[in-house]
C-alpha positions in Angstrom: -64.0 40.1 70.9 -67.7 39.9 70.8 -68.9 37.3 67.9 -69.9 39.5 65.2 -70.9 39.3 61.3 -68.4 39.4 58.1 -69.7 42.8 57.3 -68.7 44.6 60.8 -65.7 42.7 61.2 -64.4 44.4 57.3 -65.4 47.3 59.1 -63.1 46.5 62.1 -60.5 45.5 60.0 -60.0 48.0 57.8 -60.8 46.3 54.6 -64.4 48.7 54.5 -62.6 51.7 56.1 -64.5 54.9 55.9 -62.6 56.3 52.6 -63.1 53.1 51.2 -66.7 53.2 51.7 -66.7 56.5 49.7 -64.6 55.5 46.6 -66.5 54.2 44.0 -67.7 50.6 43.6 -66.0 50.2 40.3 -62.2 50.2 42.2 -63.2 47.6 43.9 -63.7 45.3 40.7 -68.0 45.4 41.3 -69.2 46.5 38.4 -68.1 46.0 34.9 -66.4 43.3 33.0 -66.1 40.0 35.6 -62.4 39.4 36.0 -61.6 36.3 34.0 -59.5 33.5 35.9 -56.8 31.3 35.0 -56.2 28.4 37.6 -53.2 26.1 37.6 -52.9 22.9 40.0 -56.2 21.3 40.6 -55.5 19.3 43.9 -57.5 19.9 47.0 -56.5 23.5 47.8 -57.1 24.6 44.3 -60.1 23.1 43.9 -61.1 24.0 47.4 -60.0 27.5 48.6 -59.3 28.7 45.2 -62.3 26.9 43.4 -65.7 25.9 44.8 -65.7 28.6 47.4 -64.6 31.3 44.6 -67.3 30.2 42.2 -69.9 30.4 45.5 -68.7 33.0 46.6 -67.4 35.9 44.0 -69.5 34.8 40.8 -70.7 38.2 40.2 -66.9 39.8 39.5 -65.4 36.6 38.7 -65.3 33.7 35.6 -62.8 30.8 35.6 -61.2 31.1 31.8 -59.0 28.0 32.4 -58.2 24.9 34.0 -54.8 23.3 33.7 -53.0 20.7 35.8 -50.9 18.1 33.8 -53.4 15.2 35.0 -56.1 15.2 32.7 -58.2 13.3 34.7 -58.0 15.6 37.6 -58.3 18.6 35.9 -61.7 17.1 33.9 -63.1 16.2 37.1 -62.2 19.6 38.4 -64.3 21.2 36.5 -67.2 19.6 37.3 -66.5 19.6 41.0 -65.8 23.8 40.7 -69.3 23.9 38.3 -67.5 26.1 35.7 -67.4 26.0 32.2 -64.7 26.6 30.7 -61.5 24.9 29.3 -59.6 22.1 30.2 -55.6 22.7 29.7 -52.8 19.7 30.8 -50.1 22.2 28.7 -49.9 25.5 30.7 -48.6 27.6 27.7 -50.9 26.5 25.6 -53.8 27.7 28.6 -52.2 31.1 29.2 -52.4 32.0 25.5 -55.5 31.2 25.0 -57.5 32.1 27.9 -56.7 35.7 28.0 -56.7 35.7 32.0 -56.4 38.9 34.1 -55.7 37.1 37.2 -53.7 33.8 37.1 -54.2 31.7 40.7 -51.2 28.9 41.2 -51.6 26.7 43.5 -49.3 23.0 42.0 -46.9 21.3 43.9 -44.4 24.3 45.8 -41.0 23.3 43.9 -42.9 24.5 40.6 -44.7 27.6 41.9 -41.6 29.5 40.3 -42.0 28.2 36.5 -45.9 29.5 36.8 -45.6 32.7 38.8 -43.0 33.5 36.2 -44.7 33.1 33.4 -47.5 34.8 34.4 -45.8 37.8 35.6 -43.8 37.7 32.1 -47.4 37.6 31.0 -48.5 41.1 32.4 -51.3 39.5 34.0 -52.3 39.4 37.9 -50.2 36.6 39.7 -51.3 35.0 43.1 -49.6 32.1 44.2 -50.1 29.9 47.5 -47.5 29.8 49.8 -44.5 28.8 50.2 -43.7 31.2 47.1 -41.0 28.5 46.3 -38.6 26.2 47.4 -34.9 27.2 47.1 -32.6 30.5 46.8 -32.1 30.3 43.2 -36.0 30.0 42.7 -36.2 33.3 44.8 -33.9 35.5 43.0 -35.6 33.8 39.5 -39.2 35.1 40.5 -37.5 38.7 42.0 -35.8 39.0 38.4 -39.3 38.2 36.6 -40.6 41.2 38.9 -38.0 43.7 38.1 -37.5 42.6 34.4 -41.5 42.7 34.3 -42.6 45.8 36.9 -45.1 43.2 37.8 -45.7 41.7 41.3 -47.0 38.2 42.8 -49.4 38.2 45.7 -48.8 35.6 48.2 -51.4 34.2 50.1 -50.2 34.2 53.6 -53.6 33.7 55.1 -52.1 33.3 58.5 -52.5 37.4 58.7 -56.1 37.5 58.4 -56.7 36.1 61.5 -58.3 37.5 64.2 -55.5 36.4 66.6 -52.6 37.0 64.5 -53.6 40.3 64.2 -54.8 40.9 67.4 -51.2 40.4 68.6 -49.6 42.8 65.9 -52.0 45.5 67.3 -51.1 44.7 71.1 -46.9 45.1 70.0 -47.7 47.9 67.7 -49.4 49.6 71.0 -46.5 49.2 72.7 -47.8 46.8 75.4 -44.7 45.2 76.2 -42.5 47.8 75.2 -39.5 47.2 72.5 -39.6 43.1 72.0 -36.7 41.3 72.6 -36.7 37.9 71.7 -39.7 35.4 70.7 -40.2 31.5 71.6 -42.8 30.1 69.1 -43.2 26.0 69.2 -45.5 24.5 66.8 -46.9 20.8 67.3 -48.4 19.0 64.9 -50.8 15.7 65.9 -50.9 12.3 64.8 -53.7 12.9 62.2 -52.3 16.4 60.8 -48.9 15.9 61.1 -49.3 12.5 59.2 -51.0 13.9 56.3 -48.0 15.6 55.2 -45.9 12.1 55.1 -48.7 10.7 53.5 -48.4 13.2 50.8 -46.0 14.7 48.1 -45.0 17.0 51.1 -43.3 13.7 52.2 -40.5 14.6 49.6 -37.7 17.1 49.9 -37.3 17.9 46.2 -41.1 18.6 45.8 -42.0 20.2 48.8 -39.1 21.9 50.3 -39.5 19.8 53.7 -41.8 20.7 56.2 -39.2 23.6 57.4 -40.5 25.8 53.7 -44.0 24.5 53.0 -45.5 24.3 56.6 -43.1 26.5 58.7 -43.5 29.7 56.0 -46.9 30.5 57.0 -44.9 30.4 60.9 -42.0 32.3 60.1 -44.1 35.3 57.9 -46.4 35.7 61.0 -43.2 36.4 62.9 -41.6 38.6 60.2 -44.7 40.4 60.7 -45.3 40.6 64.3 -41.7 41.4 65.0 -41.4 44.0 61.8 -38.1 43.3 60.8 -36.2 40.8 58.4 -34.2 37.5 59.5 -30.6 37.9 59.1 -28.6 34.6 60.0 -30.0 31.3 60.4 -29.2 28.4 62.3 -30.9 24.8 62.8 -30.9 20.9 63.6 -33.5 18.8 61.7 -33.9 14.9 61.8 -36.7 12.0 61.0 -36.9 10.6 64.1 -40.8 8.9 63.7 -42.0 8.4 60.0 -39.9 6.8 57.3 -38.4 3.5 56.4 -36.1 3.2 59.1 -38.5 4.0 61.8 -40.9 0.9 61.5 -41.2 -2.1 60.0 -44.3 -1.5 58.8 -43.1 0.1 56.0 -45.0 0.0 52.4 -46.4 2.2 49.6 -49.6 3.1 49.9 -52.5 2.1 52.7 -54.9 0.3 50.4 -52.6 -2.0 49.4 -51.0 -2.6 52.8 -50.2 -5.8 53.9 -50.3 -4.1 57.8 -53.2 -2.3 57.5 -55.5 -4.0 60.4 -52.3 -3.5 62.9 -50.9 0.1 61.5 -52.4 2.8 63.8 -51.9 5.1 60.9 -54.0 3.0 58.4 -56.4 5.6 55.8 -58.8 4.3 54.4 -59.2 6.8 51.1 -62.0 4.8 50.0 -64.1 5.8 53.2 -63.5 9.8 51.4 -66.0 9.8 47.8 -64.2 13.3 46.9 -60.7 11.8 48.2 -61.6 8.7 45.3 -63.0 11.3 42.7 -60.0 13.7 43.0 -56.8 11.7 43.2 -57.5 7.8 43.4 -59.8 7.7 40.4 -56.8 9.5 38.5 -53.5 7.6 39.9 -53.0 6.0 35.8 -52.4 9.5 34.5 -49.6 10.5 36.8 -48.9 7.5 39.5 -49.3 9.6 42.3 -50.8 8.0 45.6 -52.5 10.2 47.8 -52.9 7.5 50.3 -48.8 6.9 50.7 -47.6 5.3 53.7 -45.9 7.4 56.0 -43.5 4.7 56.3 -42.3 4.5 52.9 -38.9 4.2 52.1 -38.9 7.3 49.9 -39.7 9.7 52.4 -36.4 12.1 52.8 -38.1 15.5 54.8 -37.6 16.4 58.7 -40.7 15.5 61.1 -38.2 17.0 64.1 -37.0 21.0 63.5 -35.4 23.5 65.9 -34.0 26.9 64.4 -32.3 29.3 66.0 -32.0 33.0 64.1 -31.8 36.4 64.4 -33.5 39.5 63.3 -32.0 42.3 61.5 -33.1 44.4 64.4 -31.4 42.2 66.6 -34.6 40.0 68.0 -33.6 36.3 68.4 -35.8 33.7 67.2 -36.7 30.3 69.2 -38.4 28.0 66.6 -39.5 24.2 66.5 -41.6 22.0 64.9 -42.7 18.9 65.9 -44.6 16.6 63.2 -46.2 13.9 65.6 -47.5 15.5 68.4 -50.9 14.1 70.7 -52.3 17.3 70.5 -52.1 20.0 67.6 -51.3 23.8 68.5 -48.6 26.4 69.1 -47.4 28.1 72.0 -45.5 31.4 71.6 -44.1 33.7 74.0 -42.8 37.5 73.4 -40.5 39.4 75.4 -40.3 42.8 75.6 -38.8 45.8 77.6 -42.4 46.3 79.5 -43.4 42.9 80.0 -44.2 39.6 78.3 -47.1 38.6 75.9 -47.9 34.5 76.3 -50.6 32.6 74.4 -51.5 29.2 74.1 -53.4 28.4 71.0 -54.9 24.7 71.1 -56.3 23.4 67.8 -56.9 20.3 68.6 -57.2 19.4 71.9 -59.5 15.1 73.7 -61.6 17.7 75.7 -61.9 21.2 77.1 -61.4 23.6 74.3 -61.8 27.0 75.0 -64.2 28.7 72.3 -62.2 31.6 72.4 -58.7 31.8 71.9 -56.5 33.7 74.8 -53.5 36.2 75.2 -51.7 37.5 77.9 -49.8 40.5 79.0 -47.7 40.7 82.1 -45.6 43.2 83.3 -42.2 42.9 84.5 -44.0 43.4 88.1 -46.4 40.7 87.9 -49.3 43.0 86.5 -51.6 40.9 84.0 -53.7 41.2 81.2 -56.1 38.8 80.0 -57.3 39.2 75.9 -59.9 36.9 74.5 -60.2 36.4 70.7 -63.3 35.0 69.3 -62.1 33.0 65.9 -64.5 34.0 62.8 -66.5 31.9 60.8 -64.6 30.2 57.6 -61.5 28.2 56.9 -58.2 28.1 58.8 -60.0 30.8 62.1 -62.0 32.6 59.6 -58.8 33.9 57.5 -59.7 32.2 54.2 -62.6 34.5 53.7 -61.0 37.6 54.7 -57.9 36.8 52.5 -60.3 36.3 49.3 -62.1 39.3 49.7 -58.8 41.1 49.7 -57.9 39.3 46.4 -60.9 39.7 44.7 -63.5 41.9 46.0 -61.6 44.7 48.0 -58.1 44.7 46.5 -57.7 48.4 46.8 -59.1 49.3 49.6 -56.5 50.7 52.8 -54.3 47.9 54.5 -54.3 49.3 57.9 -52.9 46.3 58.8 -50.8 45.2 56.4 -52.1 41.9 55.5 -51.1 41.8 52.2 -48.0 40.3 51.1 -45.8 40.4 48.5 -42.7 38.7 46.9 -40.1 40.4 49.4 -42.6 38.8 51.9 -42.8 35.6 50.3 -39.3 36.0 49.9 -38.0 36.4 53.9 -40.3 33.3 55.3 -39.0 30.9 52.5 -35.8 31.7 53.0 -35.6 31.0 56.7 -36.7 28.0 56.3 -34.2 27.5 53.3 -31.1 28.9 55.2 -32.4 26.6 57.9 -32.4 23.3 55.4 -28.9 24.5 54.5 -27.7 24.5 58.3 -29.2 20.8 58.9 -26.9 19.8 56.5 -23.9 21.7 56.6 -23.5 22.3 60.4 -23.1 25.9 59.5 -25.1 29.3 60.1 -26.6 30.7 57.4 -26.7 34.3 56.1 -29.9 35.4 54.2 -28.1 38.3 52.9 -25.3 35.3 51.2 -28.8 33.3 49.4 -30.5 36.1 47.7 -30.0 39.7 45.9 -32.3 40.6 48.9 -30.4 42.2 52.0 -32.3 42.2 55.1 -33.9 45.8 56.9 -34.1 46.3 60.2 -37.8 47.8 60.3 -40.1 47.2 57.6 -42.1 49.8 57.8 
């Protein structure tokens, strides 16, 4: 794939397809009234995917009405970071009745998505929330009875599917390439900067972030949902902390600034080197007590940084899955097998030396026949998804999803739950049946 501009590449994706082009401007939300805003959870992604780059880059159809997070200080400086004025809200009720929102963006910690996305759907207002939708069954069939009780929907934002590679693949198995897939190997490595960050974080904690298997591994386990085009059925998984936490060095404390270990700890951070790191959380730690610069050490730490899962498709396609959490390198290797031959791809993310600019698939036949594919990534966040996924939410939302891209609950839904019924296996020893966690009862064929 040639390098080319954001305009052609709409245009290649579907998102400016020729019947879009000659529907009027006004369904796509460009002229009129601007669509007014509501943002709750001010932390880095919201103030970042979902803030600055909004105000940059979708001013002309869109006004922030409201700010809430329930650290005062955070959401005040958020403001002024995003360059918006409008109101400051730490009570979320109290924001949502005042604002008069048509689209509410939620982006808090994951084990609260559920209380917001609800609310705003009960709301009758336009609800997108970052993934993982939430972070347990009973959370799941909560936010599919708001939709049903509503007739409202949620919009997850499973940028992972705007990528040029991601989709690149679904075109090659949708051609038929390798025939009727089989079974899939996908292993995921995370590196020693990376994969620390999440320790270091609230992501660190089970009850808050779901463990790594539900916050990082949904955007893994939708990709496959939507590659393979079916629904997981039965889950199985081991899952341990074999490399951060207490019990895994003595170097164990709370937070690095305060660390007696700091000039021996290879995984010191010096927040105070990071003016918007200060400005965003450490200038705010009296409001709420929460310390972005935790050690990844610390005793409270209670997630997995060591995952394999084991499940099956409803269309009977087995599943090979791990994550690893403290990797030398970051990337992900998958493999796809199919009744014509085999799709491979290595994708390195970060790599000492050598990095291809391009990322690279392959097909061989079951004779030996091969196929190479090179993928130029795009320009923008996480391979040039970010700004593809925004235009979808906010400047082209109705125009034809050739490749279905967009996601909603039921989407949301399926990858949280494999990594849910996969939490449940760690710790009972048992395999887990998606149909047995949610209303929800998985197809065979999605579309």
């Amino acid at each position: 794939m040639r390098t080319i501009n954001r305009r052609d590449f709409l245009k290649s994706t579907g998102v400016f397809s020729a019947a879009a082009l000659m529907t009027p401007v006004k369904t796509f939300g460009l002229t009129g009234r601007k669509k007014r805003v509501a943002l709750v959870g001010t932390g880095s992604r919201g103030t970042g995917m979902f803030g600055t780059s909004v105000v940059a880059e979708y001013s002309d159809i869109i006004e922030f009405a409201g700010l809430c997070d329930i650290n005062p200080g955070r959401v005040a400086y958020a403001r002024e970071l995003m360059k918006v004025n409008c109101p400051v809200y730490t009570d979320f009720d109290k924001m949502l009745k005042e604002v008069n929102a048509d689209i509410l963006i939620v982006t808090t910690t994951d084990s609260t998505h559920d209380e917001f996305v609800i609310k705003g759907l009960e709301k009758g207002i336009k609800v997108i929330s970052e993934k993982p939708l939430t972070t347990d069954e009973k959370k799941c069939q909560a936010i599919l009875d708001a939709e049903r009780r509503t007739g409202n929907k949620v919009i997850v934002t499973f940028n992972m599917r705007y990528q040029a590679y991601v989709r690149k693949v679904w075109e090659l198995l949708r051609s038929g390439e390798i025939g009727e897939i089989k079974s899939v190997d996908l292993n995921w490595y995370l590196d020693t900067s990376h994969g620390a960050s999440y320790f270091r974080r609230w992501h660190g904690l089970r009850d808050i972030g779901g463990t790594l298997l539900v916050h990082k591994a949904t955007h893994h386990f939708d990709t496959l949902n939507y590659w393979v085009d079916s629904e997981p059925e039965e889950v199985f998984a081991y899952g341990s902390l074999d490399f951060y936490g207490q019990k895994n060095s003595r170097l164990s404390h709370t937070h690095c600034r305060e660390c007696p270990y700091k000039t021996e700890c290879r995984f010191y951070w010096d927040i105070t080197q990071s003016s918007s790191m200060m400005r965003l959380y450490a200038d705010h730690e009296k409001h709420d007590g929460y310390l972005r610069d935790g050690c990844v050490f610390r005793k409270e730490i209670d997630i997995y940084d060591t995952m394999s899962v084991q499940y099956r498709y409803a269309n009977n396609v087995p599943v090979n899955y791990s994550l690893t959490a403290f990797s030398p390198y970051e990337g992900y290797r998958v493999a796809i097998n199919g009744t014509k031959g085999r799709l491979d791809s290595w994708i390195q993310q970060s790599m000492p030396t050598g990095v291809k600019p391009y990322q690279e698939i392959t097909i061989m036949n079951l004779f030996g026949n091969v196929k190479t594919i090179q993928v130029m990534p795009q320009a923008g966040g996480h391979g040039g998804a970010d700004p593809q996924l925004k235009d979808r939410l906010f400047r082209y939302p109705d125009a034809t999803d050739h490749y279905r891209q967009s996601a909603g609950s039921r989407d949301g839904v399926m990858s949280a739950l494999i990594g849910i019924a996969a939490r449940n296996s760690i710790e009972t020893g048992k395999i887990i049946k998606i149909s047995d966690l949610t209303e929800l009862k998985p197809v065979a064929k999605k579309s």
